[in-house]
C-alpha positions in Angstrom: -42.3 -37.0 -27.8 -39.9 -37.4 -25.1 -38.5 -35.1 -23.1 -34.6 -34.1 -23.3 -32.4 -35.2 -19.8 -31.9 -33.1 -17.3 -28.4 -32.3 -18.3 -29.4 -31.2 -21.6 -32.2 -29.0 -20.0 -29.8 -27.3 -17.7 -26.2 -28.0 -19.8 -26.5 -24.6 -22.4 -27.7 -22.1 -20.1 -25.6 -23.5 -17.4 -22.8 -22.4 -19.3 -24.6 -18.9 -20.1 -24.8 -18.1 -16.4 -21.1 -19.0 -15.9 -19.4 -16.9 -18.9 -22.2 -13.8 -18.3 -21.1 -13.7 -14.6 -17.6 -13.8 -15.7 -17.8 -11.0 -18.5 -19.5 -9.1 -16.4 -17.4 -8.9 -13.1 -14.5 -8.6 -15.9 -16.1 -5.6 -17.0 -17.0 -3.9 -14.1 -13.1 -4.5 -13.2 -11.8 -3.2 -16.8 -14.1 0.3 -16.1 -13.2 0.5 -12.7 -9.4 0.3 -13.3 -9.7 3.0 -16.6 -11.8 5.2 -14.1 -9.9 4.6 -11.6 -7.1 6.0 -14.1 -8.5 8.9 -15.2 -9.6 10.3 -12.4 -5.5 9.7 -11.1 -4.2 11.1 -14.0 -6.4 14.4 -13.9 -6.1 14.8 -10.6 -2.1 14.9 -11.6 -2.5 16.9 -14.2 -4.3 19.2 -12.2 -1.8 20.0 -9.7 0.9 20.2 -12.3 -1.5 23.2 -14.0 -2.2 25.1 -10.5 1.4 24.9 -10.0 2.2 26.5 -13.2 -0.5 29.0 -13.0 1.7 31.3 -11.4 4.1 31.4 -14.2 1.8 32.2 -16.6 0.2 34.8 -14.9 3.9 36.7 -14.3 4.1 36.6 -18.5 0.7 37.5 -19.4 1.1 40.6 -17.0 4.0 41.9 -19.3 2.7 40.5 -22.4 6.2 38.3 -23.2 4.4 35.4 -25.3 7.5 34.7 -27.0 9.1 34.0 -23.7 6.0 32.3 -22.4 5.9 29.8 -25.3 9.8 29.6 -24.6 9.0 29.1 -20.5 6.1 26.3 -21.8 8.5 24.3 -24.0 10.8 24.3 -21.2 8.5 22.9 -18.1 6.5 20.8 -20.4 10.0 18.8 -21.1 10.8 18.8 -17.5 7.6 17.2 -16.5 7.1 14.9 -19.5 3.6 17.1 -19.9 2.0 18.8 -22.9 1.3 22.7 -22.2 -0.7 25.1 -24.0 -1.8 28.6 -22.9 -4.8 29.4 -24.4 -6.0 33.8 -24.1 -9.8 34.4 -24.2 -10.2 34.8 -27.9 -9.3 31.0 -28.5 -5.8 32.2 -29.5 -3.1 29.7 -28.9 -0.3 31.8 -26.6 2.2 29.5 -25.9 2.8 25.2 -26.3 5.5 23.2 -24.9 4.6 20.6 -28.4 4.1 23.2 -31.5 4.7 26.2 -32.7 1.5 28.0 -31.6 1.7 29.7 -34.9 1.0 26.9 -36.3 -2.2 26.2 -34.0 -5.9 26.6 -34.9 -8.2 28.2 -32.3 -9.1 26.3 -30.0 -12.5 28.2 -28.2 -14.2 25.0 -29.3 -12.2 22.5 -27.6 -14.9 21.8 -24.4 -12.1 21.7 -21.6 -11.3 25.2 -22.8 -14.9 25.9 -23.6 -15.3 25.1 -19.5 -12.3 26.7 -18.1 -13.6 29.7 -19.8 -16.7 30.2 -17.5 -14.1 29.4 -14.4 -14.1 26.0 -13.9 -11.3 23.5 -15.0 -12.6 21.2 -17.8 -11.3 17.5 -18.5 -11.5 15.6 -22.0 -10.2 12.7 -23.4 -9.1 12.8 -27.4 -7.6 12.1 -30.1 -4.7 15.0 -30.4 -4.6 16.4 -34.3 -1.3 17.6 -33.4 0.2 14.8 -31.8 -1.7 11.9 -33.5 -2.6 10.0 -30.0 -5.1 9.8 -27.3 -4.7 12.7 -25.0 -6.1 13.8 -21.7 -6.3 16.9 -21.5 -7.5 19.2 -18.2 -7.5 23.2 -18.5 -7.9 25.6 -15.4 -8.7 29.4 -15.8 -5.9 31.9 -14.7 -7.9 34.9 -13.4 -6.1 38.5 -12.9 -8.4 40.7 -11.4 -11.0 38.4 -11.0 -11.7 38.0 -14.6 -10.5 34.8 -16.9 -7.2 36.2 -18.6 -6.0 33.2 -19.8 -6.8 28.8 -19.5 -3.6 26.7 -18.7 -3.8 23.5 -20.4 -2.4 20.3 -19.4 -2.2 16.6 -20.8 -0.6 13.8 -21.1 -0.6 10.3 -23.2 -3.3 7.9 -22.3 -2.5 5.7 -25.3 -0.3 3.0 -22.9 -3.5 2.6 -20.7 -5.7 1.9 -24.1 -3.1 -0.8 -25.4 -2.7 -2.1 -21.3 -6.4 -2.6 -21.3 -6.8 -4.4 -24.5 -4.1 -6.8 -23.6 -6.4 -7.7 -20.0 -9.4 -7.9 -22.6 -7.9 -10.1 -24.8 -6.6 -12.3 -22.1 -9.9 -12.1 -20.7 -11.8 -13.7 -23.4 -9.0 -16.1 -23.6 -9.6 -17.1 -19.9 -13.6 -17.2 -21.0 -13.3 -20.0 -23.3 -10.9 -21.9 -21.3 -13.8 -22.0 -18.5 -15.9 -22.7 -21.0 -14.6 -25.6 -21.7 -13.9 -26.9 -17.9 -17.4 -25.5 -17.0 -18.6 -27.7 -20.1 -16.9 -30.9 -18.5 -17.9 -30.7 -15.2 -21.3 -30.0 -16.2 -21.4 -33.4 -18.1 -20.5 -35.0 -14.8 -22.1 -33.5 -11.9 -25.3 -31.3 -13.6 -27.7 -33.2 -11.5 -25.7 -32.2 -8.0 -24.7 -28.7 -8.8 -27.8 -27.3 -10.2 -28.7 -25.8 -7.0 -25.4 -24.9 -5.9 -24.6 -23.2 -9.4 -28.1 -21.1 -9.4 -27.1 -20.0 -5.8 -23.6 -18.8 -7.5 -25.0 -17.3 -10.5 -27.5 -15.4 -7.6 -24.2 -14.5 -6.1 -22.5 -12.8 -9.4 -25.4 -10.9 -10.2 -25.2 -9.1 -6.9 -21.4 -8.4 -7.1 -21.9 -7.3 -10.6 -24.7 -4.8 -9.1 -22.3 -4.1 -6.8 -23.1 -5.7 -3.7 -19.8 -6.7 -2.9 -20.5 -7.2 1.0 -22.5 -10.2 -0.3 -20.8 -14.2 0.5 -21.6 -17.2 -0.9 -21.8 -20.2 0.7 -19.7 -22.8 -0.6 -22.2 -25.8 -0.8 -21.9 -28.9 -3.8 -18.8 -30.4 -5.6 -15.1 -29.5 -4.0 -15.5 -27.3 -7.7 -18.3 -25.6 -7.3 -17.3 -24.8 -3.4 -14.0 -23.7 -5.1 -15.6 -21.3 -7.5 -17.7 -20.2 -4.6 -14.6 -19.0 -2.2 -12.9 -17.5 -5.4 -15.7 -15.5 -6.1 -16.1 -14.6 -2.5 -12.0 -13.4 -2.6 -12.4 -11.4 -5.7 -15.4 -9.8 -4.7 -13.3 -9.3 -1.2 -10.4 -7.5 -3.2 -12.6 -5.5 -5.3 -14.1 -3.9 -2.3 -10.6 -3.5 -0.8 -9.5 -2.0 -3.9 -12.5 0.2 -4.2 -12.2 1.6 -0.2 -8.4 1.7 -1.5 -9.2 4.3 -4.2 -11.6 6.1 -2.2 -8.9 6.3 0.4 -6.5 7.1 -1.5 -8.0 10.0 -3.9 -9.6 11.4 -0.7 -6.2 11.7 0.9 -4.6 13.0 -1.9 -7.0 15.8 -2.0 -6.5 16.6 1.6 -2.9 16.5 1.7 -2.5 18.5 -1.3 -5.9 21.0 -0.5 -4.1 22.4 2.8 -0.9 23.5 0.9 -2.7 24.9 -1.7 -5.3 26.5 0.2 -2.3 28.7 2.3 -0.8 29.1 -0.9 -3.5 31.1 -2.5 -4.7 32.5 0.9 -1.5 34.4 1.0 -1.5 35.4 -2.4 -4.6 36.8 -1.9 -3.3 38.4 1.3 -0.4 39.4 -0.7 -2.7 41.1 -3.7 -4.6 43.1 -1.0 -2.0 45.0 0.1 0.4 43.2 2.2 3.0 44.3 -0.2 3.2 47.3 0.7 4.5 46.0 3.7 8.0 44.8 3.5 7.9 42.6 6.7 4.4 40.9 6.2 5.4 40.4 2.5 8.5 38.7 3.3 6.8 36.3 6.1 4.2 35.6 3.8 6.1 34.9 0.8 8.2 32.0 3.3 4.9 30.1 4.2 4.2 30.4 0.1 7.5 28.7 -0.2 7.0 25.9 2.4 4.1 25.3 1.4 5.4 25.3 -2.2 8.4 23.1 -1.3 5.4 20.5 0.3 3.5 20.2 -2.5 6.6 19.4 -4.8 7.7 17.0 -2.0 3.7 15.3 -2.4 3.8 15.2 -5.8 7.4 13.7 -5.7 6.6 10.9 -3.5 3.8 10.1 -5.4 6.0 10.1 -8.6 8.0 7.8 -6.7 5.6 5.2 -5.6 4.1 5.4 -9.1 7.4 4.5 -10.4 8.8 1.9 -7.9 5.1 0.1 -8.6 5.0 0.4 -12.3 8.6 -0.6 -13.1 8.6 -3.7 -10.2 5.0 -4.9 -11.9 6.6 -4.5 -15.4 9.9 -6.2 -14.2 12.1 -3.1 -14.7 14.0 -3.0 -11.9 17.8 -4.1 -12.3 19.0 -6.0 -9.2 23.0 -6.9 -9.0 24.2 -8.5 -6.4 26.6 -6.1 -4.6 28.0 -5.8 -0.9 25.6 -4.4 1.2 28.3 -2.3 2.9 29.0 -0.1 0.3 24.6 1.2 0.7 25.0 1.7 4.5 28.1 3.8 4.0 26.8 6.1 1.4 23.3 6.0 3.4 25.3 7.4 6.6 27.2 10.0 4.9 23.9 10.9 3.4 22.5 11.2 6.3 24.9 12.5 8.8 24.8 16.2 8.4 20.8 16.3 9.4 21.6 14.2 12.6 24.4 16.2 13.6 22.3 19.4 13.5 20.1 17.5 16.4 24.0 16.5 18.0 22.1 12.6 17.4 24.9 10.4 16.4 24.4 8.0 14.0 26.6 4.5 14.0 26.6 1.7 11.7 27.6 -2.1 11.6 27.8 -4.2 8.6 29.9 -7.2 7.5 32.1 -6.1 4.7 31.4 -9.7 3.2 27.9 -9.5 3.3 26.3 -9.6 -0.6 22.8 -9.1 -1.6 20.9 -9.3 -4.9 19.8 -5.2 -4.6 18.8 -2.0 -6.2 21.1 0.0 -5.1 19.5 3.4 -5.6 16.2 2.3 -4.2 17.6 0.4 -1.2 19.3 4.0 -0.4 16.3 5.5 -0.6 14.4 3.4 1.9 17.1 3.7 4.6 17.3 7.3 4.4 13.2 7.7 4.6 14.1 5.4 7.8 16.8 7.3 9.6 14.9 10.5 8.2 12.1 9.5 10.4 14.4 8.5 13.0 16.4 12.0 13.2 13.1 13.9 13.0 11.1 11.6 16.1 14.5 11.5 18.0 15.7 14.0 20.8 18.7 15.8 20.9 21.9 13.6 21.5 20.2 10.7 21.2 21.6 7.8 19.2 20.4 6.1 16.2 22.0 2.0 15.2 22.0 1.1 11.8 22.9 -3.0 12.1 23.3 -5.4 8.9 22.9 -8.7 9.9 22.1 -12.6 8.3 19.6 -14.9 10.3 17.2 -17.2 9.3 18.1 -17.8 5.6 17.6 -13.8 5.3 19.5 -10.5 5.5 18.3 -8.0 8.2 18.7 -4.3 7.9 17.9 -2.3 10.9 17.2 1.0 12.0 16.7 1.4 15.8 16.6 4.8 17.5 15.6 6.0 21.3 12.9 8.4 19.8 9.2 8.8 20.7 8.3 5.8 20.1 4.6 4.5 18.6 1.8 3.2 20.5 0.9 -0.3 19.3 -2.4 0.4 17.9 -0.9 2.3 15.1 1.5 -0.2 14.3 -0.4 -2.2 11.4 -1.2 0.8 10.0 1.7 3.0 9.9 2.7 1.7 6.1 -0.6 2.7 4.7 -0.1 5.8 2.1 -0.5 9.1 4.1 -1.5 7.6 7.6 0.3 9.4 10.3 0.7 8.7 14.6 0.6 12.6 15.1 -0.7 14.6 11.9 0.3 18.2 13.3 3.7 16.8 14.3 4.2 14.9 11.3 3.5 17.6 9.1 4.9 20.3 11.0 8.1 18.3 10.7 7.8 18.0 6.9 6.6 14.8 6.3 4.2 14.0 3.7 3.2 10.7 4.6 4.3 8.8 2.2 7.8 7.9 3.7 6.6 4.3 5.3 4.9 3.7 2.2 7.8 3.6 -0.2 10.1 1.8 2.2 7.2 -1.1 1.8 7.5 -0.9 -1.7 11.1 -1.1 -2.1 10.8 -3.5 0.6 8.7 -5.5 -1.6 10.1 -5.4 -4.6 13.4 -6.6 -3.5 11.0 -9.7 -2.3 11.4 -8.7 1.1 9.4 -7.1 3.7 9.8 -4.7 6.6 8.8 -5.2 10.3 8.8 -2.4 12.6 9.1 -3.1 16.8 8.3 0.1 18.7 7.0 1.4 22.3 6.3 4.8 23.6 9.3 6.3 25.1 11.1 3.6 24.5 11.9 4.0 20.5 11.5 2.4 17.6 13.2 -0.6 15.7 12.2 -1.1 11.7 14.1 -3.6 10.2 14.3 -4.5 6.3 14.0 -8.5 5.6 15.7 -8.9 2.1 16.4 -12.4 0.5 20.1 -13.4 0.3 22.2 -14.1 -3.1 21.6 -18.0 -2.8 17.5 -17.6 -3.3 16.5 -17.4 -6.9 13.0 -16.5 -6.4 11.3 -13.2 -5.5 7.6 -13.4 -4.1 7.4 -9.8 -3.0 4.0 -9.1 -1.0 1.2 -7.8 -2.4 0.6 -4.0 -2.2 
């Protein structure tokens, strides 16, 4: 009997090794972005609950549930959260959604179930009440050091379920249309790219176990080296966006640790006995409010870049062309009164003519995070140049001052999320961190960028590069 060609020996599982590599890096990338998800969205949802701890604990102390139910309803709008107080018997107390009336008990529900023994507790459901999926993450509220009450909050994760089917269904999509190319170039060149494809198939298993460090080396058909450098970039990006989420949880968590940490380390003071005296009580309640005032200002920012991402990724974002002048005006008024405090005066130059396709509100933003940064690094009577100027085929916005200044090896970092020059300075000034960051975003999705020239002592020059009315397209930069 005689034996079956080559291509037919290696031709079906060939194709086998391609789509298996494929599904599986696909995957790894569909859990890592609902992980990556969750664990954003409860660590949200937990700050949102420690910051409303403190309300609930003022209503429990006088037994007011009517006004704590009428106190959840109203926070729960203002932060587009669900809220539910749950006391130790399982009884519902108070919920931004329902009448808690109307509420079963809910000592069975396992992130209740855990904040009861003092720890917070996270699950992900179906809500009875609300008839969609639901994350919900409950803390304890201790009074005495007992568990008087869990604080329960959630949110929707029903738009991440549909987002992630649409990526799965385009997924399998893109499976059968390399399917079909792997199937054709197969019938060509099976001879030359056997080795080559068994070395790439090598090389998918590993980033699928998640050695991501690992390179191919492109070797074969311009296709198969192709495939090889591709796989190579993706594995690249998913270890960039993997160190980015480590990053960027780990950051969050230390920005918004230190805040909370005072916060409750002066409560505590403050439960001790330091009420007693006026003075103390009255210094330590201030630092509770700074420190209150800088969490709000984290969370905010973060709001903000979550926002400026999701609605330029979703093409949301309204842009109208509109003189430029009018922003650098309202930007100055803005952001006068703060300089003049320092006696820094602030001056600005921009053609009256000069039109730009903008976001008007967004573009503000970013110029006043600028000269904010500007006023705060600047000395006293010092002067700070806002200039608007066209060069290049593009429109330049700068913001020079005669501050500081920034060494140079801080320079391509400076835009990262929550990277600082000096952290004691930065934070003593009020900064969260985040400033640079959303000026690149804005940046961005305008389809610009932003450049930044600076020495020590000598000041610093960042300067906005936004596309003019004539160009149609908008390639912002990745973020």
């Amino acid at each position: 009997m005689p034996k079956s060609r080559l291509i037919w020996q290696i031709y079906p599982a060939y194709l086998l090794i391609v789509l298996l590599a494929f599904f599986v890096l696909a995957g790894y990338a569909s859990h890592a972005l609902r992980r990556f998800y969750y664990e954003e969205t409860a660590t949200h949802l937990d700050v949102r609950a420690q910051l409303l701890a403190t309300g609930v604990q003022g209503f429990l102390a006088a037994a007011d549930y009517a006004g704590l139910d009428r106190w959840a309803k109203t926070v729960g709008t203002q932060s587009d959260t669900r809220v539910t107080v749950i006391l130790p018997s399982g009884r519902v107390a108070a919920d931004s959604h329902e009448a808690p009336s109307r509420m079963d008990d809910h000592a069975d529900r396992p992130e209740i179930a855990k904040a009861m023994s003092g720890v917070p507790g996270t699950a992900v459901r179906d809500s009875v009440t609300l008839g969609q999926a639901m994350m919900y993450h409950a803390i304890p509220v201790r009074r005495d050091g007992r568990v008087c009450a869990v604080i329960r909050a959630s949110v929707s994760v029903s738009a991440v379920h549909s987002v992630l089917g649409r990526i799965r269904q385009r997924l399998v999509w893109a499976g059968v249309l390399i399917t079909v190319l792997t199937a054709a170039l197969s019938l060509l060149v099976s001879r030359r790219i056997m080795r080559p494809v068994e070395n790439i198939r090598r090389g998918a298993e590993r980033f699928a176990a998640g050695d991501l460090e690992f390179r191919l080396a492109p070797q074969g058909s311009g296709e198969i080296v192709a495939l090889a450098e591709t796989l190579n970039r993706m594995a690249a990006q998913l270890r960039g966006l993997e160190t980015m989420r480590r990053d960027f949880v780990a950051n969050v968590s230390h920005e918004l640790k230190t805040p909370i940490t005072a916060i409750k380390g002066f409560v505590e003071t403050l439960q001790d006995g330091a009420l007693e005296k006026p003075a103390d009580a009255k210094r330590f309640m201030e630092v509770i409010a700074r420190n209150a005032d800088r969490l709000g200002a984290i969370v905010s920012d973060l709001l903000t870049l979550a926002r400026i991402e999701q609605e330029s990724e979703h093409g949301r974002l309204a842009f109208v062309d509109a003189p430029l002048s009018d922003v650098v005006a309202g930007v100055v008024e803005l952001c006068r009164p703060m300089a003049a405090a320092k006696h820094i005066e602030i001056s600005a130059d921009c053609p009256e003519n000069l039109v730009a396709p903008m976001n008007a509100q967004l573009l503000e933003q970013a110029l006043a995070n600028l000269i904010d940064n500007a006023v705060k690094y600047s000395e006293p009577k010092t002067n700070i140049a806002l200039s608007v100027t066209r060069a290049g085929g593009e429109i330049q916005v700068t913001v020079a001052d005669q501050g500081v200044g920034i060494p140079a090896e801080h320079l391509p970092r400076i835009f990262e999320r929550f990277y600082r020059v000096d952290k004691g300075r930065s934070r003593r000034l009020g900064g969260t961190g985040l400033g640079l960051a959303i000026v690149k975003h804005i940046a961005n999705a305008h389809g610009g960028r932003v450049t930044v020239e600076s020495r020590p002592g000598k000041g610093s020059r960042f300067t906005l590069h936004l596309r003019t009315s004539d160009q149609t397209s908008m390639n912002p930069e990745p973020t």
